[in-house]
C-alpha positions in Angstrom: -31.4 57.8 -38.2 -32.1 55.0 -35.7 -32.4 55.9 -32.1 -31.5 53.2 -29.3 -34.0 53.3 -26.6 -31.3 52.0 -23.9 -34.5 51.3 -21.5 -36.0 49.3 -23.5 -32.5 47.9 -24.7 -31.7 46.8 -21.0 -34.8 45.1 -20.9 -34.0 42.9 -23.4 -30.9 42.0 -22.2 -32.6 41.4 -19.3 -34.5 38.8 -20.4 -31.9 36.8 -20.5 -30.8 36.5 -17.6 -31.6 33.1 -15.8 -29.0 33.3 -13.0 -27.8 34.7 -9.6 -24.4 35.9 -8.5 -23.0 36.9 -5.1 -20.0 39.0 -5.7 -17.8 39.0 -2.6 -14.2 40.6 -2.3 -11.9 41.0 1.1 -12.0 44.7 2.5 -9.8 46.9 4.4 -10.9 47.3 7.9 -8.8 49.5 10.4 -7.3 47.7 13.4 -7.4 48.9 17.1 -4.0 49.9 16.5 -4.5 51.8 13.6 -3.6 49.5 11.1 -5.4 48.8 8.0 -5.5 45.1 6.6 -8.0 43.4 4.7 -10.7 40.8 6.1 -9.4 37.3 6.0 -12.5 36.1 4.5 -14.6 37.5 1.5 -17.0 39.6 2.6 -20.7 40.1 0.1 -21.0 43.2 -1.6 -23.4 42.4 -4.0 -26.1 38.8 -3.0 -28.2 37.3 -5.8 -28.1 39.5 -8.7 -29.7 39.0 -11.7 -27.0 37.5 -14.5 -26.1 35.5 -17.5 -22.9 33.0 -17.8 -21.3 32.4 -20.9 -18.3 30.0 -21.7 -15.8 31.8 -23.8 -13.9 28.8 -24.9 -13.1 25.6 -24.3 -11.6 24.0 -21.2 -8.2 23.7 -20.7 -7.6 19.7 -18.8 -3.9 19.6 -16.8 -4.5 16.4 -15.7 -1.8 15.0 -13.6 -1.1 11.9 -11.0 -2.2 14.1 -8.2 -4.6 16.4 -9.2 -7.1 17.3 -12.3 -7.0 21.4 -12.8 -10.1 22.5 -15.1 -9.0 26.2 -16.3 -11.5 27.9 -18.7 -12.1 31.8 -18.7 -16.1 32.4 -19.0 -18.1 36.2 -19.4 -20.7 37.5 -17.0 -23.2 39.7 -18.2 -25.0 41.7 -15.6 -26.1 45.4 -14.7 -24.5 48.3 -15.3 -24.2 50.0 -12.0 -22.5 47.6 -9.8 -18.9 48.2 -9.0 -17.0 45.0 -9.7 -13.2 44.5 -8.8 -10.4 42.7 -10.1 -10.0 39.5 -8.5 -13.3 40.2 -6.7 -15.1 36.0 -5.7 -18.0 35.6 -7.9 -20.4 32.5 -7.1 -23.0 32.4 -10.1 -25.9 30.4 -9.3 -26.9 28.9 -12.5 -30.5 29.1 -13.2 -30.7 25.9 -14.9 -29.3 23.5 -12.2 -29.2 25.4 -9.3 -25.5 24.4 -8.9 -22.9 27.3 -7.6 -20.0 28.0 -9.6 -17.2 29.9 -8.3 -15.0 32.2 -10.4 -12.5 35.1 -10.3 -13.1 38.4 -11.6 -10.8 39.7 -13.9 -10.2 43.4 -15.0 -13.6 44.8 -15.7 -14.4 46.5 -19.0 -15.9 50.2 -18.7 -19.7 49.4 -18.9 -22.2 49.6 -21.7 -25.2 51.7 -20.6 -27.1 48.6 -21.0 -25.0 45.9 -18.9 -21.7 45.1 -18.2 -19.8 42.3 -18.9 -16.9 40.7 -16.3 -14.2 38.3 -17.6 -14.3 35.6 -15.4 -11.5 32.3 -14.4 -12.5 29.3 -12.7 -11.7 28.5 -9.4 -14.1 25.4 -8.7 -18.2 24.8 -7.8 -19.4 24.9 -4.1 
């Protein structure tokens, strides 16, 4: 019987990882008055975090007169133990470039012990 050494598992994955994400999401703060809203403007939860992007498949062109809409779903992979949100912002910096790509998250999937990975949609590059 193999045994996984998730430690040294982790590392592997690790390894791989050649870019940066901020994930940012808009949090309830309590007004004066007592009520609760959420902040207009993403706030940081998480800054420069060790990652890997992946496309998942191909882009998806709706080109019209007045606008070109690039829609393609991609797959973060990144650690474990942070707490990432539906429809959380996340700007991966890739490693490669240094160019900022901006995505949504979508519904996380419960984590491995070794990483996590987030379904992500496109929303643009910074």
């Amino acid at each position: 019987m193999v045994v996984l050494n998730v430690s040294q598992h982790r590392k592997a994955i690790e390894r791989m990882y050649t870019d940066r994400a901020t994930i940012s999401r808009h949090i309830e703060i309590q007004k004066p008055s007592g009520e609760t809203v959420l902040t207009p403007d993403p706030i940081p939860v998480y800054t420069d975090q060790p990652c890997y992007l992946s496309q998942t498949g191909f882009a998806k062109n709706d080109q019209t007169e007045a606008q070109n809409d690039i829609q393609y779903e991609a797959k973060l992979f990144i650690a474990p133990e942070l707490i990432i949100q539906q429809g959380d912002i996340v700007a991966v910096t890739r490693g490669s470039t240094g160019r900022i790509w901006v995505y949504t998250a979508g519904e996380p999937f419960p984590p491995y012990s070794t990483h996590q990975e987030i379904s992500l949609q496109r929303e643009g590059y910074a």
